[in-house]
C-alpha positions, 0 to 999 in steps of 0.5 A: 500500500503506498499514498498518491498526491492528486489534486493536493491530497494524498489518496491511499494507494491499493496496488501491491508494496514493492519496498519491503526493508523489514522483510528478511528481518527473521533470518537476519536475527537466525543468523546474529544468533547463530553467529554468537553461538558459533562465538560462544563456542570458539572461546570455550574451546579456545579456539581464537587465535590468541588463546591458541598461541598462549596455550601453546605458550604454557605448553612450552613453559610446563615442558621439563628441560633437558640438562643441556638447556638448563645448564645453558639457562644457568650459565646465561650472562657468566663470563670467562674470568681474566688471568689476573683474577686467577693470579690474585686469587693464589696469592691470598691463598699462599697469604692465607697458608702462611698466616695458617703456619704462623698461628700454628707455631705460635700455639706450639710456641706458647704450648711448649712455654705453659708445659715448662712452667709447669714442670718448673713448678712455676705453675700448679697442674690442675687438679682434674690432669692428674690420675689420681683425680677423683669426683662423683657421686656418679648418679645426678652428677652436677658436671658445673658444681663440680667444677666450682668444687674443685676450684675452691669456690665454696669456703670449707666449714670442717677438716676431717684429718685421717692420717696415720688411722687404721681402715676400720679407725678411720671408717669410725672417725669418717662416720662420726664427723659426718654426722656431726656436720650433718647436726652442725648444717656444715654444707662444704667440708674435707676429708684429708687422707693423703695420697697413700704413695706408701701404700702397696696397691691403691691408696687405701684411706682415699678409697675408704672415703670415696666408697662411704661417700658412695654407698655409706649410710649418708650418701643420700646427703652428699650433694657432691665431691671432688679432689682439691685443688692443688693449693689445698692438697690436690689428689690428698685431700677430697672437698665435700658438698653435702644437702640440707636434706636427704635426697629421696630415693626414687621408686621403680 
């Protein structure tokens, strides 16, 4: 239908339309969506281009390399060093050996110098270098009380005098002078009994006070003990720690 202009007004035309804009306007739209579909679809499957060569990328990233490409990879940038280096570096090295050899014969130097003051007498030995050295009780040792037994930290209260008794006299005297220091709350004493050098065998008053401590009947008394140092004796003389209380005896 179209409108025709006669006699200055517009008559509708009846005759049959020959412009029709809106005709193919269904298959335009099925095609949009198919064309959208088909989108859709290539991006999911990645499809594009792009998405082809960044998964191609990753492929490449996640592929492990063989020992040649990543030695190659490690050495990128490394150049070969120049001679001088090399000659530097030998040279701290010899520098380094005869700084090495110096201190050394230093060390032997002054061992030679501390070992001949000892045997002068300049200096006393300490007490833990000589054999006759004795400390315990070995169970629930302190190793650092020891050490500060041995070296005349703590002010001895009592001297227990052995000399000269009979292993059965002097077990007596040993006991009874434990119990007095025990009622008298002594916590450091000495038992002098010498070095029994005139002895047959083993010193016998020094092993009589080292088995007492050990397993006489204050042994759970005794917190630690120790040879003297050398100033008060040394190896003659045994220093003693002993305990306010008993220490209990643990059940099985």
């Amino acid at each position: 239908m179209k409108r025709s202009y006669i006699d200055g007004n517009y008559e509708l035309d009846q005759g049959p339309l020959t412009i029709r804009p809106f005709e193919d306007i269904g298959r335009l739209l099925k095609e949009r969506k198919k064309s959208l579909k088909k989108q859709r679809k290539n991006v999911l499957i990645g499809s594009f281009p792009q998405d082809i060569e960044k998964k191609s990328n990753e492929k490449d990233s996640k592929r492990e390399l063989t020992d040649q490409e990543l030695f190659l990879k490690a050495m990128e940038g490394v150049r070969p060093l120049e001679h001088k280096v090399h000659v530097e570096l030998e040279a701290r090295r010899k520098q380094s050996r005869k700084l090495k050899a110096k201190k050394e014969d230093k060390e032997i130097e002054h061992g030679l110098k501390e070992l001949k003051r000892l045997i002068d007498g300049e200096v006393p030995l300490p007490v833990e270098k000589i054999p006759e050295y004795i400390d315990g009780p070995t169970i629930n040792l302190d190793k650092q009380l020891v050490k500060r037994l041995r070296r005349g930290d703590f002010a001895i209260q009592a001297y227990c005098e052995l000399h000269g008794l009979r292993a059965d006299e002097a077990l007596q005297v040993l006991d009874g002078f434990l119990s007095d220091s025990l009622m008298n709350n002594y916590r450091a004493v000495a038992f002098i009994h010498g070095r029994g050098k005139s002895s047959p065998g083993k010193p016998v008053l020094k092993e009589l006070v080292k088995n007492y401590l050990n397993r006489g009947r204050f042994r759970r008394y005794i917190l630690a003990y120790s040879s003297a140092p050398s100033w008060d004796g040394g190896p003659g003389v045994t220093y003693c720690l002993l305990r306010k209380r008993p220490v209990k005896k643990k059940r099985r």
